[in-house]
C-alpha positions as CSV (number, residue, x, y, z in Angstrom):
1,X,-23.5,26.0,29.8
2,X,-27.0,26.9,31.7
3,X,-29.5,24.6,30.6
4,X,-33.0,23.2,30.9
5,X,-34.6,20.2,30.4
6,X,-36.9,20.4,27.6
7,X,-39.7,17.6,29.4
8,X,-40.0,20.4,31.9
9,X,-40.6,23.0,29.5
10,X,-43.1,20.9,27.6
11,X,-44.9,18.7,30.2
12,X,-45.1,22.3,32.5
13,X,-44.0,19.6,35.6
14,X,-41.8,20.4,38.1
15,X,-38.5,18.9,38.2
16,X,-40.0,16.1,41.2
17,X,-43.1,15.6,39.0
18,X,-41.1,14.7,36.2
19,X,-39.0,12.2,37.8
20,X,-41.8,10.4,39.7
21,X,-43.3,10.1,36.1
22,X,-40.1,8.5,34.8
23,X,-40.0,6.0,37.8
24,X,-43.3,5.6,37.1
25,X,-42.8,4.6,33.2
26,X,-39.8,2.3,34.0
27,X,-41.2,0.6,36.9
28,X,-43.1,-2.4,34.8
29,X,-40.0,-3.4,33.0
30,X,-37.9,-3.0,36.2
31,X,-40.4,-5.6,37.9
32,X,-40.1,-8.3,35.1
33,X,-36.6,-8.6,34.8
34,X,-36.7,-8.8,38.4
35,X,-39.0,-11.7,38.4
36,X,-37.7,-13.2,36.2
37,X,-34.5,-13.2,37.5
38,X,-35.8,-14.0,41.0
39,X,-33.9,-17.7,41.3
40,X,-30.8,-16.6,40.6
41,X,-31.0,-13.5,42.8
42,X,-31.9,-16.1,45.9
43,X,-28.9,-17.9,45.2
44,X,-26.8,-14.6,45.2
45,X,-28.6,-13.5,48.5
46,X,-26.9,-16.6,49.9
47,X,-23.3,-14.9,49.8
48,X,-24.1,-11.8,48.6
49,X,-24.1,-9.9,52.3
50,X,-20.2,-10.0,52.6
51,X,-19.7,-7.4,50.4
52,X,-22.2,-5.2,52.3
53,X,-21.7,-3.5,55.8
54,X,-23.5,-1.9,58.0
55,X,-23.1,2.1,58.3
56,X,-22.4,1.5,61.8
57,X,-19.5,-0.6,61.6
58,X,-17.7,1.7,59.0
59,X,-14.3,3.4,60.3
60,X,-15.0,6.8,58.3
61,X,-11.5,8.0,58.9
62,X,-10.3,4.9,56.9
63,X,-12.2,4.8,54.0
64,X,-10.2,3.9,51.1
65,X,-11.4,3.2,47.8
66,X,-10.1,1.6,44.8
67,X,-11.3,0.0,41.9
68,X,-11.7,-3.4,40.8
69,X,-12.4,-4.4,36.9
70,X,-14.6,-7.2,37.0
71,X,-12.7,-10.3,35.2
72,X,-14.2,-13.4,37.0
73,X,-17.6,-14.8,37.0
74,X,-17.8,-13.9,41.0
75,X,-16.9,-10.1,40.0
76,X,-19.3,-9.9,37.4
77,X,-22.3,-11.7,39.9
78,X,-21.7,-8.8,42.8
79,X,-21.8,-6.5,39.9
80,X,-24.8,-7.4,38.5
81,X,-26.5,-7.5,41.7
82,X,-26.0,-4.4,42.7
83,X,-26.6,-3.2,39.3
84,X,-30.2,-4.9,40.3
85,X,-30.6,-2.4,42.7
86,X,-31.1,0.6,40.4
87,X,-34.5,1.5,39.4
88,X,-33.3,1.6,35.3
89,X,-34.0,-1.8,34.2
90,X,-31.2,-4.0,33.8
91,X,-30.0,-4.4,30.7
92,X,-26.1,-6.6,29.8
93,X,-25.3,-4.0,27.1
94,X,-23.5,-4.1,24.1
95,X,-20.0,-3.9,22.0
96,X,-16.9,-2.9,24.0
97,X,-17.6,-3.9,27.9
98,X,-15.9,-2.6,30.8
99,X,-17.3,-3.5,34.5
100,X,-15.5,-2.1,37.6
101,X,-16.4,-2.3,41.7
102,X,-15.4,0.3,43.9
103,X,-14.5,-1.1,47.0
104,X,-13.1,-0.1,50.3
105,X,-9.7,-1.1,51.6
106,X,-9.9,0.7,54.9
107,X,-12.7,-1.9,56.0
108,X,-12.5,-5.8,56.8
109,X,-13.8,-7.6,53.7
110,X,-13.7,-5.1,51.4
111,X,-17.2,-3.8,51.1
112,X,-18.8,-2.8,47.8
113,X,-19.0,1.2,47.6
114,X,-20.5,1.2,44.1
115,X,-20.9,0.0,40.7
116,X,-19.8,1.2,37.2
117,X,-19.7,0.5,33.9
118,X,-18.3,1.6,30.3
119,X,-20.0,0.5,27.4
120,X,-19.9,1.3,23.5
121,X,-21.6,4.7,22.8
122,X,-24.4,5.3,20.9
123,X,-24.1,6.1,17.0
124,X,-26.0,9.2,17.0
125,X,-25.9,11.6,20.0
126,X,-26.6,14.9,18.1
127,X,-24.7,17.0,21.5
128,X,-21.8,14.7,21.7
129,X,-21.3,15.2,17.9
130,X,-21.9,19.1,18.1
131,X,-19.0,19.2,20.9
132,X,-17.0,17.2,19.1
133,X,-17.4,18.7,15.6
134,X,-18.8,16.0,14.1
135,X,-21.0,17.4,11.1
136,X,-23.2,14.9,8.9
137,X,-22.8,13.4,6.7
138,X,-19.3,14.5,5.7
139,X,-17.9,13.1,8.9
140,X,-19.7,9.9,8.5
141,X,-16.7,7.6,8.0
142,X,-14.6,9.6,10.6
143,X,-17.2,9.1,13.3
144,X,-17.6,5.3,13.0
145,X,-13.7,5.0,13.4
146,X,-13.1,7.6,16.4
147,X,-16.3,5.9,18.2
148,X,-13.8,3.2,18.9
149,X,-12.2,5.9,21.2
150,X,-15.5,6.5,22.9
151,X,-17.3,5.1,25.7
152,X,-20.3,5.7,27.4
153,X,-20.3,5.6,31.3
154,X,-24.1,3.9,31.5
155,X,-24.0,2.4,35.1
156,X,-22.5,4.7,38.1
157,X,-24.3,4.3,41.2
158,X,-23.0,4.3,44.6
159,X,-24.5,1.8,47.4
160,X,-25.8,2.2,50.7
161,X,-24.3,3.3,53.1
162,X,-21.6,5.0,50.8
163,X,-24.4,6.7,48.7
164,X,-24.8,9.3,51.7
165,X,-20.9,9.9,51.4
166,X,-21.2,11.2,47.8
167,X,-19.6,7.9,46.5
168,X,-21.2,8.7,43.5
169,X,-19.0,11.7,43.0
170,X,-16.0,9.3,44.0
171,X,-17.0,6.8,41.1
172,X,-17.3,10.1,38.4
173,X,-13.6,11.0,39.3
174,X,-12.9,7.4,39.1
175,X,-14.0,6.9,35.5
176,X,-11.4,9.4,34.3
177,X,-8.4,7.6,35.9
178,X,-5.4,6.3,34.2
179,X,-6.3,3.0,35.7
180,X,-9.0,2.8,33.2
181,X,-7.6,4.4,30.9
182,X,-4.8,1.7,31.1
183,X,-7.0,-1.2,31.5
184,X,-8.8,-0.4,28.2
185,X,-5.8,-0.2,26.3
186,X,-5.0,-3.5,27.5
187,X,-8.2,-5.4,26.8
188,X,-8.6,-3.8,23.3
189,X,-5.0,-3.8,22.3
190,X,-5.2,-6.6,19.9
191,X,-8.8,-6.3,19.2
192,X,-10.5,-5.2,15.5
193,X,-13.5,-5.1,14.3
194,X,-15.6,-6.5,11.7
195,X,-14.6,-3.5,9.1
196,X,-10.7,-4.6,10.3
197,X,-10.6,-1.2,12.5
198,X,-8.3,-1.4,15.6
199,X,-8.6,1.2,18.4
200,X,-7.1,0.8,21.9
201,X,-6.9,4.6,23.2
202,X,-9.8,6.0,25.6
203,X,-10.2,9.7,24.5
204,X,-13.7,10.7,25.8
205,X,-16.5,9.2,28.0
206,X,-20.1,10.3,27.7
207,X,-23.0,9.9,29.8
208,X,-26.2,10.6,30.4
209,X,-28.8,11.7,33.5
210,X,-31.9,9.8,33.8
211,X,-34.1,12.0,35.2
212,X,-32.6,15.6,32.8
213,X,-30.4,16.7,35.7
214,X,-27.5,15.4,37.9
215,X,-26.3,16.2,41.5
216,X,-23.9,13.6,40.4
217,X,-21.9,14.9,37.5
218,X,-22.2,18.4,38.6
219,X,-19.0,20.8,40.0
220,X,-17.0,17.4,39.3
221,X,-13.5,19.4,38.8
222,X,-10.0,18.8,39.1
223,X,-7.2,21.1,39.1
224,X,-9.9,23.6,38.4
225,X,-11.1,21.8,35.6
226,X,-14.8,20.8,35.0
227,X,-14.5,17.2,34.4
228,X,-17.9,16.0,33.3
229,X,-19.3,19.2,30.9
230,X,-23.2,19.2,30.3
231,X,-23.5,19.5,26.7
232,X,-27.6,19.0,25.9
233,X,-30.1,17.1,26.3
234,X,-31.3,13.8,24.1
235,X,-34.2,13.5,21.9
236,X,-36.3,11.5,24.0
237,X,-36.2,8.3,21.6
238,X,-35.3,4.9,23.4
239,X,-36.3,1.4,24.7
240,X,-35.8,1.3,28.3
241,X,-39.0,1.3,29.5
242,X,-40.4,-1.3,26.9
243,X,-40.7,-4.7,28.9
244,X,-39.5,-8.0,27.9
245,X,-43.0,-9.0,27.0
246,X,-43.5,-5.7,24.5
247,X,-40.4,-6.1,22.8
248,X,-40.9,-10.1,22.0
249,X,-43.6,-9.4,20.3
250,X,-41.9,-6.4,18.5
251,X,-39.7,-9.5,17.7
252,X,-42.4,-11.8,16.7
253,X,-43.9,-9.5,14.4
254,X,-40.7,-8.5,12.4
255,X,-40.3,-12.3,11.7
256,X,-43.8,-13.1,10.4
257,X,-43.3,-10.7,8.1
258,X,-40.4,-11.5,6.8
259,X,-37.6,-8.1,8.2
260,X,-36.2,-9.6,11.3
261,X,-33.3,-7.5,12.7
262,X,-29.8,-9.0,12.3
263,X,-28.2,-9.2,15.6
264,X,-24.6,-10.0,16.9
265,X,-21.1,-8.2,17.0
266,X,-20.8,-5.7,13.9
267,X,-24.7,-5.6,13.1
268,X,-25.2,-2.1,14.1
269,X,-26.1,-0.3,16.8
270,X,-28.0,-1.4,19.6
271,X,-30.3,-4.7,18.8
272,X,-33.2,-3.3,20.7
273,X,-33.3,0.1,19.6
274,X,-33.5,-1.0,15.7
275,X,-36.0,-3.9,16.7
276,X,-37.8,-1.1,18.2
277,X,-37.9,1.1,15.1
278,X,-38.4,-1.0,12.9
279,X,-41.6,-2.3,14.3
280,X,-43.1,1.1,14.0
281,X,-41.4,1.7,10.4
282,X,-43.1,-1.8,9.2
283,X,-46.3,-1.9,11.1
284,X,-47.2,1.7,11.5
285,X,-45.4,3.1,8.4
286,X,-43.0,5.7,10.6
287,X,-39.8,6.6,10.1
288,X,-39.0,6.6,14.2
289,X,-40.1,5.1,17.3
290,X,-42.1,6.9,19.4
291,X,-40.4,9.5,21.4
292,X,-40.5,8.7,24.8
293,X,-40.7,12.5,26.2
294,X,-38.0,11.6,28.5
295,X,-34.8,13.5,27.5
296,X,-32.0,13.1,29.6
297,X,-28.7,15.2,30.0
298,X,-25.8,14.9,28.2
299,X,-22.3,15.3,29.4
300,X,-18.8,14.8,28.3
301,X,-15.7,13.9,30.1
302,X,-12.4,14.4,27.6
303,X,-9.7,12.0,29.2
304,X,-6.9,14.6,27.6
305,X,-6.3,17.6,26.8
306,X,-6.4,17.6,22.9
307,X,-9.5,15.3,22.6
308,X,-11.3,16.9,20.7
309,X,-8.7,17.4,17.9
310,X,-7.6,13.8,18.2
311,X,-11.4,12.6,17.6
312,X,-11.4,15.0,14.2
313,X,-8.1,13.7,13.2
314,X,-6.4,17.1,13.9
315,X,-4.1,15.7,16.4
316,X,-2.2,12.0,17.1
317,X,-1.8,12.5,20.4
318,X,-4.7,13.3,23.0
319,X,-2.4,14.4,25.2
320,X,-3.8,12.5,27.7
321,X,-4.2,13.5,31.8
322,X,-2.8,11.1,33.8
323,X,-5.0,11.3,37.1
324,X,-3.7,8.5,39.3
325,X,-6.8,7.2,41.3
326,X,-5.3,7.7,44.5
327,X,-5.0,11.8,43.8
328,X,-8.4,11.4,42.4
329,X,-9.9,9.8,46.0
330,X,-7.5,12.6,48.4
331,X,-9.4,15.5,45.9
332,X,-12.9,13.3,46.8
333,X,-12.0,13.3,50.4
334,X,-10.8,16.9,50.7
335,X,-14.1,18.5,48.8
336,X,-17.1,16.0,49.2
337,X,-16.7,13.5,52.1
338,X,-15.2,15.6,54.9
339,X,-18.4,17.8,54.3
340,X,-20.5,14.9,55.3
341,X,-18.3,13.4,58.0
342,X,-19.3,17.0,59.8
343,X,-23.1,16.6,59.3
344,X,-24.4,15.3,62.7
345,X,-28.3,14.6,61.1
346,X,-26.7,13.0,58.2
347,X,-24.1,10.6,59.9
348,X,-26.8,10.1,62.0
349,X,-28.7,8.1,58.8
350,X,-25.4,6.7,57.8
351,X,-24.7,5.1,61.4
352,X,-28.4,3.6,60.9
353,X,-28.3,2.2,57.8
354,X,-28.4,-1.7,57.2
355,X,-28.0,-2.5,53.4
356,X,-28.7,-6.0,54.2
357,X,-32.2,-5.0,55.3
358,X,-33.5,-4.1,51.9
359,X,-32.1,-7.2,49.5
360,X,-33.2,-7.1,46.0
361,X,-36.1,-10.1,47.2
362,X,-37.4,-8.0,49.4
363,X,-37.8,-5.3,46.7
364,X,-39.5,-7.8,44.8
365,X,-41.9,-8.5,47.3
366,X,-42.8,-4.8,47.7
367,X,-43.2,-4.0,44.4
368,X,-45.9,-7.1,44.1
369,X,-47.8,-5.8,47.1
């Protein structure tokens, strides 16, 4: 499907303009959480460097990733700091939770390769739905239950060095392993929720590109098969670049008057976005937030071959695919690393590169200058 970004076609900005403009808009919020979170980033700076290595000390013809679900407090510490390091604001998320590191086998120590996480989807995602089949409202009740089979890929990054390796690409093909298909059976096996709903089987992962487009989930195939398929584009409605500041007094606001938001497990979708909206329904008397004029791309990754019968109750069975990682990371290897492995100029920047040379306090310190 040939598509294009409708912020181009409105803003009349080139593809570079428009994501300097969302740096731009996310910056603030990026900056305060950082701040904010400034002690406890100094005490992770303390240990934090023996998960890094130097692009110079990496055997290339060893390379060897695998994934890691984060299950301990350590775990979840190196992923949140490298989460950090992107420049979309931090955020914990919410509902269902999965948190994995890739790491590398082939070097001493393991160094981190990248970061990822699974998170509940949204409720509404008007091109997810239309690929599904999802019509509303007559599908109302069917969505909310076959959400439970949905997840939404929100963190994928790779980390220097490996980002110049297209470890990104090796976290995509990663996401639609049976590893994690396996490891969110087993975490929500026994799991309902509020309504009494109990859903254990991964049948499709969605995601989004911040700046429209994606290098990343592009040509991601296997066995011929496009993995990640873009679908469309969002609305341009969100939160992400409102700061903590903003949205406490969102908060502060909807409590004087009386329609404070209910938050917790089984309250609805995301706490922020309906704080969000509902400050402009209350105070300014409309029926939406303001849209952010920042769509972003939408793609979908079915994890089997009847996926989309299964998620309109057509089908029991998914049918699932059952890529084990390790043919996932010889398809990586074959199509996108050996390509870099013969780029002189490129390995050239790899060789040179010293993660440890641009921690998250030194960010901080640049972004204050």
């Amino acid at each position: 499907m040939l598509l294009r970004n409708p912020a181009l076609i409105q803003k009349g900005v080139s593809l570079e303009e428009h994501r300097q403009q969302v740096r731009d808009a996310l910056s603030p919020h990026r900056l305060e959480i950082l701040r904010s979170s400034r002690a406890w980033i100094e005490r992770t700076e303390r240990w934090i460097k023996d998960y890094m290595i130097h692009g110079g000390e990496v055997d290339v013809e060893h390379i060897a990733p695998y994934l890691e679900l984060c299950v301990t407090q350590r775990q979840h510490d190196i992923w949140r700091y490298f989460r950090m390091c992107s420049l979309i604001p931090y955020n914990r998320g919410c509902g269902r939770l999965l948190r994995y590191i890739l790491r590398d086998a082939g070097q001493s120590g393991h160094p981190v390769i990248g970061v990822a996480s699974l998170m509940s989807p949204i409720l509404i995602c008007r091109p997810r739905d239309d690929w599904i089949g999802w019509e509303y409202p007559q599908d109302k009740d069917l969505k909310r239950v076959k959400l439970l089979s949905c997840m939404d890929l929100s963190v994928c990054m790779a980390v220097p060095p490996y980002d110049l390796l297209t470890a990104g690409k090796m976290l995509c093909l990663a996401m639609v392993s049976k590893q994690v298909r396996k490891d969110y059976a087993d975490k929500y096996r026994n799991r309902a929720t509020p309504t009494g709903v109990s859903e254990n089987r991964l049948a499709l992962i969605t995601t989004t590109s911040l700046y429209g487009s994606s290098v990343q989930y592009n040509r991601v195939r296997v066995d011929g098969r496009l993995v990640y398929e873009l679908v469309g584009y969002t609305e341009g409605y969100g939160n992400t670049h409102l700061t903590e500041q903003e949205f406490a007094q969102m908060e502060q606001y909807l409590w004087r008057i009386g329609k404070p938001q209910p938050k917790g497990w089984g309250t609805g979708r995301s706490y922020r976005l309906r704080v969000y909206t509902a400050y402009y329904r209350e105070r300014y008397g409309l029926l939406e937030a303001p849209n952010h004029r920042q769509p972003r791309s939408v793609y979908v990754a079915p994890m089997g071959k009847r996926t989309r019968e299964f998620l309109c109750s057509e089908a029991d069975d998914l049918e699932p695919f059952d890529y084990q990682l390790d043919y996932l990371v010889a398809i990586w290897k074959k199509r996108w690393l050996s390509r870099r492995l013969n780029n002189p100029d490129l390995m050239t920047r790899f060789r040179q590169t010293d993660p440890t040379s641009d921690l998250l306090t030194h960010q901080i310190d640049r972004l204050l200058e």
